[in-house]
Backbone as numpy.savetxt, mean C-alpha at the origin, in Angstrom:
# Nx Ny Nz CAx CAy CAz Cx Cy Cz
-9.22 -10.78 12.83 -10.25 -11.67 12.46 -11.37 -10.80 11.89
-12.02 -11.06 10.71 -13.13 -10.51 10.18 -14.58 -10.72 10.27
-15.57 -10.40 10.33 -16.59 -10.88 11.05 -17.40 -9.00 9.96
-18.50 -9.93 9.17 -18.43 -8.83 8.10 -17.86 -7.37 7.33
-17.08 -7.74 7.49 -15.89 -6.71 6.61 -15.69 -5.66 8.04
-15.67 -6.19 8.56 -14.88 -5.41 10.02 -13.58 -6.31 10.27
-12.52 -5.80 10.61 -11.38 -6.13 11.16 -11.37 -6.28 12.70
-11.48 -7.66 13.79 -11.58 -6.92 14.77 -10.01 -7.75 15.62
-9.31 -7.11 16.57 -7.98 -7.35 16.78 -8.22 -9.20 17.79
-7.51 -9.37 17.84 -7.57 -10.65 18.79 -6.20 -10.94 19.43
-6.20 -11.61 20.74 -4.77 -11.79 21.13 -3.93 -12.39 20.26
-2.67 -11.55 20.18 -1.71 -12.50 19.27 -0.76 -13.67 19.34
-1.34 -14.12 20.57 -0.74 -15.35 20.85 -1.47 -16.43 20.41
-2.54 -15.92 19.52 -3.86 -17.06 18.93 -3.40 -16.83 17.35
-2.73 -15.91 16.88 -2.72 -15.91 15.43 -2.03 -17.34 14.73
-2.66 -17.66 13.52 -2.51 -18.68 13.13 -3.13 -19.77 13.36
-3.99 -19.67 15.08 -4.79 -20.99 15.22 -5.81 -21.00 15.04
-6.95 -22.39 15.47 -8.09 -22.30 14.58 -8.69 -21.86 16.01
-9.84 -20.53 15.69 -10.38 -19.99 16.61 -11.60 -20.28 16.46
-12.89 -19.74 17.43 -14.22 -19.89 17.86 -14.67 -18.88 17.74
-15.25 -17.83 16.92 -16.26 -16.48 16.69 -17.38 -17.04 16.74
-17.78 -16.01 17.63 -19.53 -15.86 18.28 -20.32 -15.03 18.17
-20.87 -14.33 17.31 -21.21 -12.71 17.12 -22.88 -12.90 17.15
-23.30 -11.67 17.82 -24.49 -11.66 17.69 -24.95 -10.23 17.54
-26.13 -9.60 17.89 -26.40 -8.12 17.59 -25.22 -7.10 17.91
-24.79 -7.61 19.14 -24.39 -6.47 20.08 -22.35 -7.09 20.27
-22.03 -8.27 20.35 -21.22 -8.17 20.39 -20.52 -8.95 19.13
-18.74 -9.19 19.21 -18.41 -10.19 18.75 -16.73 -10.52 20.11
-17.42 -12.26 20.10 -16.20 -12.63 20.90 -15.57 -13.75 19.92
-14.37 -13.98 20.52 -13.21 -15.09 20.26 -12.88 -15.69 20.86
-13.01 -17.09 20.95 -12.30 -18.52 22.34 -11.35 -19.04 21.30
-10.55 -19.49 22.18 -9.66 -20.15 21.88 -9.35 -21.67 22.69
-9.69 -22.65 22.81 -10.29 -23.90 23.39 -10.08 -23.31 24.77
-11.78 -22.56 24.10 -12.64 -22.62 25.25 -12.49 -21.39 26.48
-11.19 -20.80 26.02 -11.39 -19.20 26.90 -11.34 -18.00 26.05
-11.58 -17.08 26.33 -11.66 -15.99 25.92 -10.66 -15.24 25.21
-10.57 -14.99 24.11 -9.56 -13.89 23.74 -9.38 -12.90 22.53
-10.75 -12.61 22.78 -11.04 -11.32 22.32 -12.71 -11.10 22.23
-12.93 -9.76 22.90 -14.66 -9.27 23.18 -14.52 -8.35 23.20
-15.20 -7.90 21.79 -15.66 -6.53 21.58 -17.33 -6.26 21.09
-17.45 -5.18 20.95 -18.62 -4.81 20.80 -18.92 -4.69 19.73
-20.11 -5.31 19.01 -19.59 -4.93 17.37 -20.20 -3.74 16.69
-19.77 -3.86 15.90 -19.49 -2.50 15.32 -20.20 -2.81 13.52
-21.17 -2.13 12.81 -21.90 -2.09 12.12 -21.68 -1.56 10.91
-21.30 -0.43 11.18 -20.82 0.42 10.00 -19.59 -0.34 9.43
-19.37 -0.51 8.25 -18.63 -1.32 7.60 -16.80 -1.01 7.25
-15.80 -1.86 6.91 -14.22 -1.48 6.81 -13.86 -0.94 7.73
-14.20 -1.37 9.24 -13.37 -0.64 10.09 -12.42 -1.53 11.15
-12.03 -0.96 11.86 -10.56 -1.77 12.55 -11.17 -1.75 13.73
-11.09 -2.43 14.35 -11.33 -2.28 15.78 -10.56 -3.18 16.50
-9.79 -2.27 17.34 -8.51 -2.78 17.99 -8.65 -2.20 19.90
-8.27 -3.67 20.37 -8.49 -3.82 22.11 -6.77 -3.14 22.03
-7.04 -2.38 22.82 -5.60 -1.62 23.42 -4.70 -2.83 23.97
-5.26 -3.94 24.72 -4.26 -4.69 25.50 -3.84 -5.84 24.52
-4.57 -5.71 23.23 -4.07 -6.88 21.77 -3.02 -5.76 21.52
-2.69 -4.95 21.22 -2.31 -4.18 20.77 -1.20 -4.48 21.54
-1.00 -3.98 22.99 0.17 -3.71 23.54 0.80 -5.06 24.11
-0.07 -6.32 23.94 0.53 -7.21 23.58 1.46 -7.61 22.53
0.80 -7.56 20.88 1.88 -7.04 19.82 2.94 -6.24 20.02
3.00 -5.32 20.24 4.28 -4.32 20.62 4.98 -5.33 21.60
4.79 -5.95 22.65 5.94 -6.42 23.53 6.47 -8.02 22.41
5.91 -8.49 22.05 5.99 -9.39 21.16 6.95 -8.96 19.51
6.58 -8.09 19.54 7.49 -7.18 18.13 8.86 -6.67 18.66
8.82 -6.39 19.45 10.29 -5.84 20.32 10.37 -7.12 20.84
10.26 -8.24 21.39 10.80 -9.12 21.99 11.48 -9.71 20.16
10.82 -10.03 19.43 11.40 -10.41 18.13 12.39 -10.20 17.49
12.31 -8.45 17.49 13.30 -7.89 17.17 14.48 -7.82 17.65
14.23 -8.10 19.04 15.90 -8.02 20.11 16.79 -9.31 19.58
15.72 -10.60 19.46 16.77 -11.73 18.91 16.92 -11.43 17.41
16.91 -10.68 16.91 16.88 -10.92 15.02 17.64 -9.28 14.90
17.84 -8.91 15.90 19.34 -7.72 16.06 18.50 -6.36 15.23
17.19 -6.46 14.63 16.88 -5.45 13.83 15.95 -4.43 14.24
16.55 -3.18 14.14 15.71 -2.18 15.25 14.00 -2.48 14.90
13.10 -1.96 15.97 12.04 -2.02 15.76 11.34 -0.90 14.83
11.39 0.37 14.95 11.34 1.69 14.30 13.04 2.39 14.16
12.50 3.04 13.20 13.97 3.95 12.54 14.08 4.76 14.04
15.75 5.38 13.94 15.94 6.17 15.10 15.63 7.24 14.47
15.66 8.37 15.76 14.60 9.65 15.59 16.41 10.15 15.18
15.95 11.16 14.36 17.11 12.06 14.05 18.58 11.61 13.08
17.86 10.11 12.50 19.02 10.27 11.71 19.03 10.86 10.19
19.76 11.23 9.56 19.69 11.69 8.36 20.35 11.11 7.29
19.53 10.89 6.53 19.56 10.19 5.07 19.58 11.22 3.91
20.77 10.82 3.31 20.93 12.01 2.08 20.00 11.87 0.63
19.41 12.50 0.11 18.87 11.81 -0.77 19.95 12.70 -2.18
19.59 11.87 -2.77 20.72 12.49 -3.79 19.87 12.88 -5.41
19.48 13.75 -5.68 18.98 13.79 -7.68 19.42 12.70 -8.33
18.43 12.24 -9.26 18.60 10.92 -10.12 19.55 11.49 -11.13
19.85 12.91 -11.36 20.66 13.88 -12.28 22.23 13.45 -11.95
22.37 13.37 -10.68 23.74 12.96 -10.36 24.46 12.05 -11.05
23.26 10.99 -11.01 24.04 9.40 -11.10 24.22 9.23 -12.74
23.11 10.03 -13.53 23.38 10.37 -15.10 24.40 11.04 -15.33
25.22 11.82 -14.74 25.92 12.66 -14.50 27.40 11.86 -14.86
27.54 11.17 -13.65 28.69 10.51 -13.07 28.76 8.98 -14.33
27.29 8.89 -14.99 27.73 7.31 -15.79 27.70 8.09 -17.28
27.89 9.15 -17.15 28.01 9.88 -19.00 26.68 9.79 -19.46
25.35 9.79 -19.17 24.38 9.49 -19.70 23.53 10.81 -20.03
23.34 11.43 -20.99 22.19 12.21 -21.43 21.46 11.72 -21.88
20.13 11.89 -20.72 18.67 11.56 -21.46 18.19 12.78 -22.36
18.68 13.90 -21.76 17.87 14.62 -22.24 17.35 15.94 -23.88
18.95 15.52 -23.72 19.34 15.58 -25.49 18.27 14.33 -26.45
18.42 12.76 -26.32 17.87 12.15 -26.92 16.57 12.08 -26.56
16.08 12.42 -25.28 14.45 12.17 -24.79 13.94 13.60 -26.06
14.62 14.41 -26.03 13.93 16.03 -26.88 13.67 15.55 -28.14
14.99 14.88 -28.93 14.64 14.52 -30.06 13.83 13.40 -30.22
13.56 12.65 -29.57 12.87 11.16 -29.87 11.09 11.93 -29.57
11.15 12.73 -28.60 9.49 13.35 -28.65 9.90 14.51 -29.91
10.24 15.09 -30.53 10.01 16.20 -31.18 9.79 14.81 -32.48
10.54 14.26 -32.84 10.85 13.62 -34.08 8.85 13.13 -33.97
8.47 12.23 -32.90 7.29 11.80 -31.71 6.09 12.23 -32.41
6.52 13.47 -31.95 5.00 14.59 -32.37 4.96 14.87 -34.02
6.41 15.79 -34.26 6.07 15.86 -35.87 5.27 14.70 -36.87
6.12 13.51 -37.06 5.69 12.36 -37.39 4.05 12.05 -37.16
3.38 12.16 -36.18 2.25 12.30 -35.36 1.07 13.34 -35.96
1.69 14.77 -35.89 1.22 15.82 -36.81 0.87 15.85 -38.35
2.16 15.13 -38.53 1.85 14.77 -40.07 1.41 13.74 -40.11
0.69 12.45 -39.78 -0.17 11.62 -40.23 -1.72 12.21 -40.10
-1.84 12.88 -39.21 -3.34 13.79 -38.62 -3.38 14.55 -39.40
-2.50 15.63 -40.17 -2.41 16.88 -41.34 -3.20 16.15 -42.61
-2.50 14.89 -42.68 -2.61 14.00 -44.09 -4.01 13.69 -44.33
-4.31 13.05 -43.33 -5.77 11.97 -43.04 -7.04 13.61 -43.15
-6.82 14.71 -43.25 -7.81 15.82 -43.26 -7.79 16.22 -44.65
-9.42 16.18 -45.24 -9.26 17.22 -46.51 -10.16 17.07 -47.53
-10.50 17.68 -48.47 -11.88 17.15 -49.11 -11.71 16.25 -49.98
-12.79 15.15 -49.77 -13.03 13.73 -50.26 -13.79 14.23 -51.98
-14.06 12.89 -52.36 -14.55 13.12 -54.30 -15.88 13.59 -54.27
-16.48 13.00 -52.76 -17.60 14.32 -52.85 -18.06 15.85 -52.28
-16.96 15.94 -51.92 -16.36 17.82 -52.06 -16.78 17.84 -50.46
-16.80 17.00 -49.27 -17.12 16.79 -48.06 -15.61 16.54 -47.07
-15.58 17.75 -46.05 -14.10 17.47 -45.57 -14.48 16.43 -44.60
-13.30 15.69 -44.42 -13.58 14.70 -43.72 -12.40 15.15 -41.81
């Protein structure tokens, strides 16, 4: 929930509903008909996050409870290895040289380029290079 360009966390069993912010010098709270669920202190200096450890570790049991029915790990496992392979390979394997035609299409690029800039220089009818 935002409460001048501060981010501040709230229980996530309230996300999506319509909540109650109360902010005044010193704090900012959140009801949710009518109890509490979320009080923090506010915070002044501007774009910052401010997150209650027990919103937090609420989310996490809620993200892993999600994930257990929807079969999909929560974080990657530690230690597995992913090959990454050069984009050279796969040009390789489908017959493709870029790099024969990328040389000529910039050389052809620039010359062409050079010579319109060579052309456009040189003295005008009143003896003034331009």
């Amino acid at each position: 929930m935002r409460v001048d360009a501060n981010d501040y966390s709230v229980d996530p069993g309230v996300i999506g509903r319509r909540i109650e912010v109360v902010a005044d010098l010193e704090t900012v709270r959140v009801f949710y008909e009518g109890r509490t669920v979320a009080d923090h202190a506010r915070v002044w200096a501007r774009h910052q996050t401010i997150t209650d450890p027990d919103h937090r570790r609420a989310a996490d049991v809620l993200r892993v409870a999600r994930s257990s029915m929807s079969g999909l790990p929560t974080r990657p496992t530690a230690g597995v290895v992913v090959e990454q392979r050069a984009l050279a390979d796969y040009d390789s394997v489908l017959g493709v040289d870029l790099t024969s035609s990328l040389t000529s299409s910039l050389t052809s690029s620039l010359t062409s380029s050079l010579t319109s800039s060579v052309t456009g220089v040189g003295a005008g009818a009143n003896g003034r290079w331009s």
